[in-house]
TIRO-2110 file (N, C-alpha, C; in Angstrom, 1 decimal):
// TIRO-2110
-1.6, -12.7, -36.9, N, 1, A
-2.6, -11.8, -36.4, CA, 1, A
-3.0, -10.8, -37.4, C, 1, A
-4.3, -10.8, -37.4, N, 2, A
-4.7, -9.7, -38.5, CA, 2, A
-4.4, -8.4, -38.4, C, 2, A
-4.3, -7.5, -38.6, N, 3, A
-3.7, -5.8, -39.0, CA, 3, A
-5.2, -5.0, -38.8, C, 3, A
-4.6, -4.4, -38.1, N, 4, A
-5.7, -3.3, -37.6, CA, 4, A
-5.7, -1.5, -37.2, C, 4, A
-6.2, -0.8, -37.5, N, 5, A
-6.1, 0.1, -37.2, CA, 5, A
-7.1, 0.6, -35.7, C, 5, A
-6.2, 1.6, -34.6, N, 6, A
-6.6, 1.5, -33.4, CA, 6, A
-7.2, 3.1, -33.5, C, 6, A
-8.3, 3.4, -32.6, N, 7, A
-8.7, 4.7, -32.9, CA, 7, A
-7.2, 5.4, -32.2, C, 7, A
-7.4, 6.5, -32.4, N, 8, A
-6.0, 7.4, -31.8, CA, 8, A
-6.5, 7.5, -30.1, C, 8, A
-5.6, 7.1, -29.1, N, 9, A
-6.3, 7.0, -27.5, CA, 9, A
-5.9, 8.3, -27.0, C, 9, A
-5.2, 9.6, -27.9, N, 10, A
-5.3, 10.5, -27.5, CA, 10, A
-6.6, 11.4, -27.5, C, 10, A
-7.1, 10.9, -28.9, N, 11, A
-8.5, 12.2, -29.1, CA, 11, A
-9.8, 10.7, -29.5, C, 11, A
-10.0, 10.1, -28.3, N, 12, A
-11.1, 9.6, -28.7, CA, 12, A
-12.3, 10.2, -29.2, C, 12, A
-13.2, 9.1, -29.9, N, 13, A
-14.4, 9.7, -30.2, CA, 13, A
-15.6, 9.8, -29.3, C, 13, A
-15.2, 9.3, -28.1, N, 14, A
-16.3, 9.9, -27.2, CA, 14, A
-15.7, 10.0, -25.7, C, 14, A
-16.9, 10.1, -25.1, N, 15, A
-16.1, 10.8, -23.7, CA, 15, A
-15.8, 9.7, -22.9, C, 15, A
-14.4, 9.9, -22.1, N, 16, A
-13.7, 9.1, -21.2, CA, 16, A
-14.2, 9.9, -19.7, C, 16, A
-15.0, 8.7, -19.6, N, 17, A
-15.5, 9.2, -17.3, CA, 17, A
-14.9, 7.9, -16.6, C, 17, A
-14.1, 8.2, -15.9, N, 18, A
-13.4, 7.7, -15.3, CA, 18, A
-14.5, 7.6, -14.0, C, 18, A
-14.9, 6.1, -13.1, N, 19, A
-15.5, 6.0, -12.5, CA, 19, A
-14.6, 6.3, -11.0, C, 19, A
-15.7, 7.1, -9.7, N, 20, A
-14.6, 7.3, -8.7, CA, 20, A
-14.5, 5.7, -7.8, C, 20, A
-15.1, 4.5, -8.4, N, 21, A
-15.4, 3.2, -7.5, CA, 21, A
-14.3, 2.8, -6.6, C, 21, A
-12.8, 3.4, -7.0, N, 22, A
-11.9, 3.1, -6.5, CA, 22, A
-10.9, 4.6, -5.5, C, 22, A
-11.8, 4.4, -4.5, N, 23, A
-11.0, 6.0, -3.5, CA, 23, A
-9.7, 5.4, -3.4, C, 23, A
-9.1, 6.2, -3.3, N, 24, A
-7.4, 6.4, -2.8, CA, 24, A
-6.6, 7.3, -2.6, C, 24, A
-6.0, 7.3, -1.2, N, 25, A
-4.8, 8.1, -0.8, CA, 25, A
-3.9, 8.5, -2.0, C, 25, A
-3.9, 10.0, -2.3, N, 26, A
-2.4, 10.3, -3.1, CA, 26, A
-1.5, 9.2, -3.5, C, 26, A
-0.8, 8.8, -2.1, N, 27, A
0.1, 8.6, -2.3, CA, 27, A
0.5, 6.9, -2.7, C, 27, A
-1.1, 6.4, -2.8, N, 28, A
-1.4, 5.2, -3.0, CA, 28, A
-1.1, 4.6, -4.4, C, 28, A
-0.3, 4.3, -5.0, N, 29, A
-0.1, 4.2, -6.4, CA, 29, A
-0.8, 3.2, -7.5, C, 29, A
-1.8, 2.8, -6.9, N, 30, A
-3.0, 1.8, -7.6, CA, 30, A
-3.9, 2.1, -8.0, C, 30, A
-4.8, 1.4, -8.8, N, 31, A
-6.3, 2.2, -9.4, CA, 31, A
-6.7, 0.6, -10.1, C, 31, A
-8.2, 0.8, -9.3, N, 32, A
-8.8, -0.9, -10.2, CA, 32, A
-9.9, -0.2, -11.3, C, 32, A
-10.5, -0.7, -11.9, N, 33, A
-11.2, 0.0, -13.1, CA, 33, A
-12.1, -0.8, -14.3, C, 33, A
-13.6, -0.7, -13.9, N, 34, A
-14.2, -1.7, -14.8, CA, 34, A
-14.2, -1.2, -16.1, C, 34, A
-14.3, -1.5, -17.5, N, 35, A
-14.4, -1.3, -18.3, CA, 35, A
-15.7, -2.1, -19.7, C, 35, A
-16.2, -1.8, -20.2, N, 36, A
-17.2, -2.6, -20.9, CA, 36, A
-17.3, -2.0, -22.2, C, 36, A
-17.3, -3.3, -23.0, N, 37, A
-17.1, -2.9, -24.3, CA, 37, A
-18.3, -4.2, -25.4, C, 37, A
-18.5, -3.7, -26.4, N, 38, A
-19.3, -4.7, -27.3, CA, 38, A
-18.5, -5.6, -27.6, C, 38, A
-17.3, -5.4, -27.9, N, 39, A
-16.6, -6.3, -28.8, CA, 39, A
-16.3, -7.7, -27.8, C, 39, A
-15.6, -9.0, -28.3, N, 40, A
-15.6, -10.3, -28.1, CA, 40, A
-14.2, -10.4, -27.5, C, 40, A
-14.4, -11.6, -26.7, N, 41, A
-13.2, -11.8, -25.9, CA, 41, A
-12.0, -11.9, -27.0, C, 41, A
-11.9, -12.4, -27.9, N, 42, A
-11.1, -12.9, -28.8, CA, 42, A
-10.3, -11.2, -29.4, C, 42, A
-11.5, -10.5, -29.9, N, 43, A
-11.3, -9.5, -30.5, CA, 43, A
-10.3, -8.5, -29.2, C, 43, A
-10.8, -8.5, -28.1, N, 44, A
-10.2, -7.9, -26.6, CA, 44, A
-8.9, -8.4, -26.5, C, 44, A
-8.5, -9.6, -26.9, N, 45, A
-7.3, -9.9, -26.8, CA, 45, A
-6.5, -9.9, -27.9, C, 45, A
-7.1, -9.9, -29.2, N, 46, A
-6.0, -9.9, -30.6, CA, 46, A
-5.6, -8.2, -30.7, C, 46, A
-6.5, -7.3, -30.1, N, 47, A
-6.0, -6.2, -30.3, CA, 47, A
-5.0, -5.8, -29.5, C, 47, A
-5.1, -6.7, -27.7, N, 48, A
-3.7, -6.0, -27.3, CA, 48, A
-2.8, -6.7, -27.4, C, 48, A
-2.7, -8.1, -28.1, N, 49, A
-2.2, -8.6, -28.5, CA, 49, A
-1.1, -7.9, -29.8, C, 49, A
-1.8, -7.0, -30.3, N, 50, A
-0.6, -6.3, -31.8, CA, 50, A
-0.3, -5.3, -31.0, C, 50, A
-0.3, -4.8, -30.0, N, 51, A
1.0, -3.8, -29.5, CA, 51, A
1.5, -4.4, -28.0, C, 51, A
1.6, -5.7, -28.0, N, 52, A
2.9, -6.1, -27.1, CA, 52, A
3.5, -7.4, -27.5, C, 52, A
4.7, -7.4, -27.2, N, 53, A
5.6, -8.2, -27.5, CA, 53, A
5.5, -9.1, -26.3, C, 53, A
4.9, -10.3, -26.7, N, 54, A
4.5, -11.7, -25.8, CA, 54, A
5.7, -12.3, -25.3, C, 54, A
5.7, -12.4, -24.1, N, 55, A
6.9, -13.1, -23.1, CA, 55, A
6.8, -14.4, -24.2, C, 55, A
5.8, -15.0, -24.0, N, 56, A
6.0, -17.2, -24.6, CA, 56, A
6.1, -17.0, -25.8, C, 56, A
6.3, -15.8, -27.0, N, 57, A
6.6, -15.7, -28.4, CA, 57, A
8.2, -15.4, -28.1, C, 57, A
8.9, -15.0, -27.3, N, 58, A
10.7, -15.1, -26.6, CA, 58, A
10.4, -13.5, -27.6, C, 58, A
9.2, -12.2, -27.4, N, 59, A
9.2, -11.5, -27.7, CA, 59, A
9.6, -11.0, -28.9, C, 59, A
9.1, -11.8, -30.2, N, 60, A
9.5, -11.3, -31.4, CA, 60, A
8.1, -10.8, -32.5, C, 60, A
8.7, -10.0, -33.0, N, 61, A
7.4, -9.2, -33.4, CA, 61, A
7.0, -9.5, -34.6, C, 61, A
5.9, -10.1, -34.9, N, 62, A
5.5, -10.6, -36.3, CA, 62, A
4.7, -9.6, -37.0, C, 62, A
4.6, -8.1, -37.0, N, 63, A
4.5, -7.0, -38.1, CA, 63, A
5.3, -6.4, -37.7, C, 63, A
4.3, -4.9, -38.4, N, 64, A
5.4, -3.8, -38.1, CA, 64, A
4.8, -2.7, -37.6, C, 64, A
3.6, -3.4, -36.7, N, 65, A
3.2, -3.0, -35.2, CA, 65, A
3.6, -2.4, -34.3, C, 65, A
3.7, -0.8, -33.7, N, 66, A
4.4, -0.2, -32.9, CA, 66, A
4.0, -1.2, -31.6, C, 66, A
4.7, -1.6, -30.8, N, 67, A
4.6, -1.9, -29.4, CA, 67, A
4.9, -1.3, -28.6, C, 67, A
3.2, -1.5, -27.6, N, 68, A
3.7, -0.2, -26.2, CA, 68, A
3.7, -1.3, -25.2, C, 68, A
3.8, -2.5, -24.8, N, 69, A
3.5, -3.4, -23.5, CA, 69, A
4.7, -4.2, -24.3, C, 69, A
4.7, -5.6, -23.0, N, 70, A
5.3, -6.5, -23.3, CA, 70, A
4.9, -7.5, -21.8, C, 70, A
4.9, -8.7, -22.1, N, 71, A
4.0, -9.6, -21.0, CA, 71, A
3.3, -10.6, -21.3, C, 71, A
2.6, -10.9, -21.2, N, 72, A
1.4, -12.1, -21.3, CA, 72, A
0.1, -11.4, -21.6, C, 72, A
-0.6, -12.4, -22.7, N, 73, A
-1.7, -12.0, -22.8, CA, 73, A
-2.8, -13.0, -23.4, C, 73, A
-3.9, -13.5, -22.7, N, 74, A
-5.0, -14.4, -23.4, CA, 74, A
-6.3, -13.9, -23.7, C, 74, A
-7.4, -14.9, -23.9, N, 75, A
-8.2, -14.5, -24.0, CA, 75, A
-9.2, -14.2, -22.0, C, 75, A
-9.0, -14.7, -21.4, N, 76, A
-9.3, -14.5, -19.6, CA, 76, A
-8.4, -13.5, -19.1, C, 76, A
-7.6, -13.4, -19.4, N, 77, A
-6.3, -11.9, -18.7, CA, 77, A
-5.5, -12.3, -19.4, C, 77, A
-4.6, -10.8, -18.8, N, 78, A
-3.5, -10.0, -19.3, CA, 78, A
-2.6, -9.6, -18.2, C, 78, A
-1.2, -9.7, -18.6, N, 79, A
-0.1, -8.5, -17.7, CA, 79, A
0.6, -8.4, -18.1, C, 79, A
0.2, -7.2, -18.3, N, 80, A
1.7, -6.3, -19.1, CA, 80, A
2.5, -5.0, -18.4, C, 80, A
3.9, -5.1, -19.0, N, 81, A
4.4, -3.7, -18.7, CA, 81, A
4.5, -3.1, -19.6, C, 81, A
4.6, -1.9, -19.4, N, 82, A
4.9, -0.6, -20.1, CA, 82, A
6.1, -0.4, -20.3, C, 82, A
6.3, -0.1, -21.9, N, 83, A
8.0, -0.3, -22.6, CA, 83, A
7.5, 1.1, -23.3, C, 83, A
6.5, 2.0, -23.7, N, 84, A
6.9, 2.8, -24.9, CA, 84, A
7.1, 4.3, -23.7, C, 84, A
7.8, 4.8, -24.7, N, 85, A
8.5, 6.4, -24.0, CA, 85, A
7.5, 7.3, -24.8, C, 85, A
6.6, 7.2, -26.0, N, 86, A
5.8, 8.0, -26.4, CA, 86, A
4.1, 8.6, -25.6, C, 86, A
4.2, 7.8, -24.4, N, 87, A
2.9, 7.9, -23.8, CA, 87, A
3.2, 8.0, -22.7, C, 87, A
2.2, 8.7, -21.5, N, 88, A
2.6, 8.8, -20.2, CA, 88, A
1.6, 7.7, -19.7, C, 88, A
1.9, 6.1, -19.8, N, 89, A
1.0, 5.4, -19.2, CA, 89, A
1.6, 5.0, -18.2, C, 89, A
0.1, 3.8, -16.9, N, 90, A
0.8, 3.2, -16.2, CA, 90, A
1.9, 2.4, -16.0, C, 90, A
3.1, 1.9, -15.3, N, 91, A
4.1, 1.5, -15.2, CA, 91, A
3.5, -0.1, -15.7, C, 91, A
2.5, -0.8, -15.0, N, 92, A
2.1, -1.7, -14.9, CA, 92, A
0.6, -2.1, -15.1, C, 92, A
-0.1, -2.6, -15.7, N, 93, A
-1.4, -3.0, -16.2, CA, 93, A
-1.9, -4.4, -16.6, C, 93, A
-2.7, -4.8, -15.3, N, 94, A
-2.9, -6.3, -15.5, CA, 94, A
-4.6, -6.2, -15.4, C, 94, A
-5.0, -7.4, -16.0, N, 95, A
-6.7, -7.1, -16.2, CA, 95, A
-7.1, -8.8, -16.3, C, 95, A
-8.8, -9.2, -16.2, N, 96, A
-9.4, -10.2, -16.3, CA, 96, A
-10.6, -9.7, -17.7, C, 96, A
-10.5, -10.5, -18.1, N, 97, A
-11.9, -10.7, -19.2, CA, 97, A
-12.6, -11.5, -19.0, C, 97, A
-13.8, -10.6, -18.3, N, 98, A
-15.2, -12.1, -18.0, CA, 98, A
-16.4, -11.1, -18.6, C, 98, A
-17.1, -12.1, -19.2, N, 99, A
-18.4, -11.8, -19.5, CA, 99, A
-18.9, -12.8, -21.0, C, 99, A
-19.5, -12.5, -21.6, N, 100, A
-19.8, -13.0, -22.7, CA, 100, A
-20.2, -13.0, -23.9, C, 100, A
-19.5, -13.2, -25.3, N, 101, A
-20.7, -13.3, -26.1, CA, 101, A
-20.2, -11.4, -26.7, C, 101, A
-21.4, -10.5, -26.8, N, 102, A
-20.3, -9.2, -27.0, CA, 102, A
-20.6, -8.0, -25.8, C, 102, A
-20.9, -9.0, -24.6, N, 103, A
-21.0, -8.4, -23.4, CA, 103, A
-20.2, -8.3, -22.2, C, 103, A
-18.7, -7.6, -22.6, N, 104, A
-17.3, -8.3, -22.0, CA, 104, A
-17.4, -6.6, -21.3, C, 104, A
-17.0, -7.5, -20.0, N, 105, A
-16.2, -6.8, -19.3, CA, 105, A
-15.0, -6.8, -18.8, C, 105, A
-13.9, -6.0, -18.8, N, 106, A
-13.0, -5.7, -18.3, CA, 106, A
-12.5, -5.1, -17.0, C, 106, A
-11.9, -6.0, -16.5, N, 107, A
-11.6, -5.6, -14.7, CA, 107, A
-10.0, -5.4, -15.2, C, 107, A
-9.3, -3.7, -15.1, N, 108, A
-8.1, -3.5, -15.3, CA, 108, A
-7.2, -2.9, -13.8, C, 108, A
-6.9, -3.2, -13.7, N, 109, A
-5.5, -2.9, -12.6, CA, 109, A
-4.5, -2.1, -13.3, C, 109, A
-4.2, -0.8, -12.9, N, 110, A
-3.0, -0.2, -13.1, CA, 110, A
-2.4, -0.2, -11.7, C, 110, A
-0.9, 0.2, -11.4, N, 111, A
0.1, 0.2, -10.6, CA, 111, A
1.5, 0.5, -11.3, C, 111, A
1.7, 2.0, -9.7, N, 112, A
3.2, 2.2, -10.4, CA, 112, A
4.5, 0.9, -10.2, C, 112, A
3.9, -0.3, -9.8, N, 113, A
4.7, -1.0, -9.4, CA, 113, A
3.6, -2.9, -9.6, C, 113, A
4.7, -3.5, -10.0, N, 114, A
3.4, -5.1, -10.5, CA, 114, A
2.6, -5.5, -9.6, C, 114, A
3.6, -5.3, -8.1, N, 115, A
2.9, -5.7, -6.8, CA, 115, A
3.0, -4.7, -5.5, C, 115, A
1.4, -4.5, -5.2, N, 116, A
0.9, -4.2, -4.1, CA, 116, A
2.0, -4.2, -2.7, C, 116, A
2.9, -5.8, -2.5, N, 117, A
3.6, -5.8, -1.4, CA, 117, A
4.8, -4.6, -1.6, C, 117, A
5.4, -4.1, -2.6, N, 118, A
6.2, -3.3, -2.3, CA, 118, A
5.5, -2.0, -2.0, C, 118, A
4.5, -1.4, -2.0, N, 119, A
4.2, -0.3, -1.5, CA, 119, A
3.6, -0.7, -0.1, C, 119, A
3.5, -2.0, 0.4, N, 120, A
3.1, -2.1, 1.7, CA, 120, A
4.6, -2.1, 2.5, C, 120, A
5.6, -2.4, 1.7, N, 121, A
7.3, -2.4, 2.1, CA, 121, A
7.3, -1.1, 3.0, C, 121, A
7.3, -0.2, 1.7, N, 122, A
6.9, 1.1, 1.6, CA, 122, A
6.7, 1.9, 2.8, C, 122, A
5.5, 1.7, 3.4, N, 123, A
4.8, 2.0, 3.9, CA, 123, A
5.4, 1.6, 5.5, C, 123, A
5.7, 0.4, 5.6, N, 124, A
5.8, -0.3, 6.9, CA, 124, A
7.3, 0.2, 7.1, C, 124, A
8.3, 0.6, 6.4, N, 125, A
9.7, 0.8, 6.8, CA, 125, A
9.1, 2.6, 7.3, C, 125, A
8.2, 3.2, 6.6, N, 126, A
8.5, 4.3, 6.3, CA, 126, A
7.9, 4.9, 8.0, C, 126, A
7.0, 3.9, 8.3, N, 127, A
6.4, 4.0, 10.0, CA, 127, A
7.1, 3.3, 11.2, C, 127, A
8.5, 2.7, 10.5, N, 128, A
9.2, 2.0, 11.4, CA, 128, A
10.1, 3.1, 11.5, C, 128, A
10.4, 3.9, 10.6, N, 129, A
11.2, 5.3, 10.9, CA, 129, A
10.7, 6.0, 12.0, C, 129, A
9.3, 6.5, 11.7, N, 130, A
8.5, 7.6, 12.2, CA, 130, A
8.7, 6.9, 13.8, C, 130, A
8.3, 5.4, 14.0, N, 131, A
8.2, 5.3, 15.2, CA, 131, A
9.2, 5.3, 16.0, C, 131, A
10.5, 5.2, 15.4, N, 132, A
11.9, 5.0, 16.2, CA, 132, A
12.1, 6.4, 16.2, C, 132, A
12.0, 7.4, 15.3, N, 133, A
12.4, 8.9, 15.4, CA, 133, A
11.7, 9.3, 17.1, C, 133, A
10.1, 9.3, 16.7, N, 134, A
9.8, 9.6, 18.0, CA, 134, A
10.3, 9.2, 19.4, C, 134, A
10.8, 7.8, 19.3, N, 135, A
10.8, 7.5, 20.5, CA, 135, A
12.4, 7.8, 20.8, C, 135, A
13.0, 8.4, 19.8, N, 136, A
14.2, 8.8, 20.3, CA, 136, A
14.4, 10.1, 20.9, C, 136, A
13.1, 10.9, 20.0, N, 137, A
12.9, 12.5, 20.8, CA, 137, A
12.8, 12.4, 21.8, C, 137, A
11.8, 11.4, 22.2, N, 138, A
10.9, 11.5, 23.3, CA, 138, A
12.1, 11.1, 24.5, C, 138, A
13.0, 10.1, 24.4, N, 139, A
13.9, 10.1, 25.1, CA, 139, A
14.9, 10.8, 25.6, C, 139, A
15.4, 11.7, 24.8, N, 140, A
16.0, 12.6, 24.8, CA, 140, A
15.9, 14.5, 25.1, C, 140, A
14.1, 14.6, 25.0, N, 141, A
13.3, 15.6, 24.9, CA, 141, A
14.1, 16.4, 24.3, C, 141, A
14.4, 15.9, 22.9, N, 142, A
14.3, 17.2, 21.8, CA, 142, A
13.4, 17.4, 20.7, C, 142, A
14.0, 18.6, 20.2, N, 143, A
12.8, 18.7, 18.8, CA, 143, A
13.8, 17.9, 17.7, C, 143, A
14.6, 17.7, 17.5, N, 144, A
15.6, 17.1, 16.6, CA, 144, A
16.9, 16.0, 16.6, C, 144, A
17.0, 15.3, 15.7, N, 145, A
18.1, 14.2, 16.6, CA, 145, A
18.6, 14.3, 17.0, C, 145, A
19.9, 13.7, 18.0, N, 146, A
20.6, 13.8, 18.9, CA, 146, A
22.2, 13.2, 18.7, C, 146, A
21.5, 12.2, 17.7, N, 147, A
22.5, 10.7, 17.4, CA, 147, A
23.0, 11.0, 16.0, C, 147, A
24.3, 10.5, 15.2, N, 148, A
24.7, 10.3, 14.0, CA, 148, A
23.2, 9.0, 13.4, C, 148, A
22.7, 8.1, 14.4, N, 149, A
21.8, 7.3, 14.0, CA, 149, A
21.0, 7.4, 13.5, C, 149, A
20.3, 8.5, 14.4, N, 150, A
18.7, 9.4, 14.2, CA, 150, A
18.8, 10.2, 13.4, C, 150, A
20.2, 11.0, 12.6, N, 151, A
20.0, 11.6, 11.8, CA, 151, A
20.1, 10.5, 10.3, C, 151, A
20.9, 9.6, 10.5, N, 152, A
21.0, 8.8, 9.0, CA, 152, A
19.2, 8.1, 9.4, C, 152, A
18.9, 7.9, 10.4, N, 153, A
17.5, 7.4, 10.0, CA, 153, A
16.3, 8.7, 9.7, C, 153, A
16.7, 10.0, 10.3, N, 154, A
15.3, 10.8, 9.1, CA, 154, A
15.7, 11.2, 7.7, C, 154, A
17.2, 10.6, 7.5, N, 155, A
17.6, 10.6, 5.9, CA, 155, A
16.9, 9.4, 5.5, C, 155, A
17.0, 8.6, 5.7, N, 156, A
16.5, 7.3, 5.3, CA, 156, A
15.0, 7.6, 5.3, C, 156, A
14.2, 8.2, 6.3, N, 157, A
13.0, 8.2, 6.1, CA, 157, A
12.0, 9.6, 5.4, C, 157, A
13.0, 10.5, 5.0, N, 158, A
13.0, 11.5, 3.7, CA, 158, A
13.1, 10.9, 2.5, C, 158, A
13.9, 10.2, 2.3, N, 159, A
14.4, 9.2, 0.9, CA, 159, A
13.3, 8.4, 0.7, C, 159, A
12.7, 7.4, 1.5, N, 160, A
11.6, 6.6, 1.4, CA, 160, A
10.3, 7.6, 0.6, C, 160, A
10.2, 8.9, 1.2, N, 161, A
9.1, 9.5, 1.3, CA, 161, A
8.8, 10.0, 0.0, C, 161, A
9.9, 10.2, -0.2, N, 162, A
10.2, 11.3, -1.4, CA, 162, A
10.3, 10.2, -2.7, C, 162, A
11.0, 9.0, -2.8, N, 163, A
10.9, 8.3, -3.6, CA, 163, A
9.0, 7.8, -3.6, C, 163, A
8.7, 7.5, -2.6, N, 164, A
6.8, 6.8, -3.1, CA, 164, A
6.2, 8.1, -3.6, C, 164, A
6.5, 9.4, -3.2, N, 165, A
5.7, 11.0, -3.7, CA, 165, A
6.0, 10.4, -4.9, C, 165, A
7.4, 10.3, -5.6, N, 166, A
7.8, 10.7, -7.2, CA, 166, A
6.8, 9.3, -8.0, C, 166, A
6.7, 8.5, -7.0, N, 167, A
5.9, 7.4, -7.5, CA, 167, A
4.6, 8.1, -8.0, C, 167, A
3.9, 7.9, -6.9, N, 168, A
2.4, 8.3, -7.1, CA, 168, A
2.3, 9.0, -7.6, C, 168, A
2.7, 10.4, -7.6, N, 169, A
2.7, 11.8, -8.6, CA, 169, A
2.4, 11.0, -10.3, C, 169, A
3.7, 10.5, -10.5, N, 170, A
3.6, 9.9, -12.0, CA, 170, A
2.7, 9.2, -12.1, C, 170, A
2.4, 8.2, -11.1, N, 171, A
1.3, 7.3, -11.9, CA, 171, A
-0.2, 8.0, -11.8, C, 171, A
-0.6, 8.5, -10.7, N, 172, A
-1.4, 9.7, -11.0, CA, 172, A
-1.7, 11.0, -12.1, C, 172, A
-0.6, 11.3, -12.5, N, 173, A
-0.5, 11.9, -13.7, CA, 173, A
-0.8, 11.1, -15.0, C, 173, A
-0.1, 9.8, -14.7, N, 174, A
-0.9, 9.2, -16.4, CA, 174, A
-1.9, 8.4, -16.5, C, 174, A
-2.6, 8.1, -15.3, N, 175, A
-4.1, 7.5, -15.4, CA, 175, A
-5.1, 7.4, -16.2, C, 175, A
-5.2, 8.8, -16.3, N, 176, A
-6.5, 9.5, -17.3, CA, 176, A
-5.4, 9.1, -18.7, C, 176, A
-4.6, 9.4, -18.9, N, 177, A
-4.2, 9.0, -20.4, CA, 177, A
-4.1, 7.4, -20.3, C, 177, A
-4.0, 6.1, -19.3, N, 178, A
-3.9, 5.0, -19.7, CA, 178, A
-5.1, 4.5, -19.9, C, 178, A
-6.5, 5.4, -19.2, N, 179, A
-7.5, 4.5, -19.6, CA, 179, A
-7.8, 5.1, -20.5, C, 179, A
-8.1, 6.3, -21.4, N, 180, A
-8.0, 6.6, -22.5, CA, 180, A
-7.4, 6.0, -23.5, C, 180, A
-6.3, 5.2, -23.4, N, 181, A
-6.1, 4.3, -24.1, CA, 181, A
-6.8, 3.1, -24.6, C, 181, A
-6.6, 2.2, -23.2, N, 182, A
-7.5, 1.3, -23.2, CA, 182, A
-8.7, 1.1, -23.8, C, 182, A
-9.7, 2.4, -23.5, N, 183, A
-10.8, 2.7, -24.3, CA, 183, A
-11.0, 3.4, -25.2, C, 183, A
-10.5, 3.3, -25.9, N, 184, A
-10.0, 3.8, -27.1, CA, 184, A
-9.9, 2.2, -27.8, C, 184, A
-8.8, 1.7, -27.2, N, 185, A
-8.6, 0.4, -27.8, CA, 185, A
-9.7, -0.7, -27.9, C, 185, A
-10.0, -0.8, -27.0, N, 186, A
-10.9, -1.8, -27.3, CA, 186, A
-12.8, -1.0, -27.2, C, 186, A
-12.7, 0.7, -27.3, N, 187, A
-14.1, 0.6, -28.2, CA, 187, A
-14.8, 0.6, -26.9, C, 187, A
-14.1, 0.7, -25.5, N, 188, A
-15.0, 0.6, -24.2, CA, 188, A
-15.3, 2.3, -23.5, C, 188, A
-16.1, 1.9, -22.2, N, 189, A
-16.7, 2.8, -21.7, CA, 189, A
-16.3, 2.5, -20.4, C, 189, A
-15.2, 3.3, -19.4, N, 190, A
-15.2, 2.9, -18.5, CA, 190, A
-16.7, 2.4, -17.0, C, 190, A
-17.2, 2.0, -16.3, N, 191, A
-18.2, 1.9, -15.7, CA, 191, A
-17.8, 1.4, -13.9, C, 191, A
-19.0, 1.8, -13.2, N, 192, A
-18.6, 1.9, -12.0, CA, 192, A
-19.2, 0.1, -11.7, C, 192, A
-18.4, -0.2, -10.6, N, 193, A
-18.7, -1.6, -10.2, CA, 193, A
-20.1, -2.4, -9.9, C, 193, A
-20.9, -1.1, -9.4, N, 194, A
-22.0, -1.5, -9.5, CA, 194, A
-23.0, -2.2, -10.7, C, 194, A
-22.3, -1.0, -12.0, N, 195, A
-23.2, -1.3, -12.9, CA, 195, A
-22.8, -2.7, -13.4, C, 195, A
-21.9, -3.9, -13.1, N, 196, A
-21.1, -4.5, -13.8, CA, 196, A
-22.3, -5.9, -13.1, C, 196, A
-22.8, -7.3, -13.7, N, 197, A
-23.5, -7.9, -13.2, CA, 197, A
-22.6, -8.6, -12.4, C, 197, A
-23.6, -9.5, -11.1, N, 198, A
-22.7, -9.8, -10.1, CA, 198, A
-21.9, -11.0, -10.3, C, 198, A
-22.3, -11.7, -11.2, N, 199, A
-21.5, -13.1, -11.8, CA, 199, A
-19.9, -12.5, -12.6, C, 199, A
-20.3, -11.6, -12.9, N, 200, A
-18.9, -10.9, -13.2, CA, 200, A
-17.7, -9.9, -12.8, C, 200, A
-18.3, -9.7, -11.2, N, 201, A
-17.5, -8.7, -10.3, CA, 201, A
-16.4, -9.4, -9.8, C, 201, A
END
């Protein structure tokens, strides 16, 4: 792979607008995100291609390429994780490249986590607390547990709570610097979904 220099994704040369297409809860740890750029599928992939170490290459590094991912990567998608300690990026970053010619767009996925079902885990244990707590008050008519049970389960459902906060806080916090990267890297403009043509949403 040819050698390249990447602009710096800290001080890009133009402005990074993050589109709002994707609402979400705090505590929601995902973010989808169109991106468009002039450059060619080929070009979109040889660049993220020199800062990650490719799972089917048994990850060996053929420069002397800092690498921040590591995962899979072609010319139609990508999924990578996040290995470098020098950036506050997302945990996880997977994307599609459709479009054509040097009118590519990029559909990126960040997440503090590869998959969706562990925050639905998340979620469904953390309301199976809430609903056994209540119905224990309610049984009991107190304001507070009663049982050695009820109390290891509003520990258990503190710990849940507090572990997805520490999630989402971080991956919310390095958002704006992962897509600042990205665009940076590949030379894009983030864009909202509408603008994106409909053969390629």
């Amino acid at each position: 792979v040819s050698q390249s220099r990447y602009p710096d994704a800290n001080k890009p040369s133009w402005s990074i607008k993050v589109s709002d297409n994707t609402k979400h809860m705090f505590l929601y740890p995902f973010k989808t995100q169109f991106l468009k750029t002039a450059l060619t599928r080929k070009q979109v992939s040889d660049k993220l291609i020199q800062q990650t170490f490719l799972s089917d290459a048994d990850y060996k590094k053929t420069d002397n390429q800092p690498r921040i991912f590591f995962g899979e990567v072609s010319e139609q998608d990508f999924t990578l994780e996040t290995i470098t300690q020098q950036k506050s990026l997302a945990n996880f970053c997977t994307g599609e490249i459709r479009g054509s010619e040097n009118e590519i767009y990029i559909l990126l996925q960040l997440g503090a986590w590869q998959h969706r079902r562990i925050f639905l885990l998340f979620a469904l244990l953390i309301m199976a607390c809430l609903i056994f707590l209540a119905n224990h008050l309610i049984l009991y008519k107190a304001l507070y547990p009663q049982t050695l049970a009820a109390w290891l389960l509003l520990g258990t459902f503190f710990a849940l709570l507090a572990t997805l906060y520490s999630k989402a806080t971080k991956f919310h916090r390095g958002t704006e610097e992962t897509m600042a990267h990205f665009s940076a890297l590949w030379e894009a403009q983030p864009i909202d979904k509408k603008e994106v043509p409909l053969i390629f949403q």
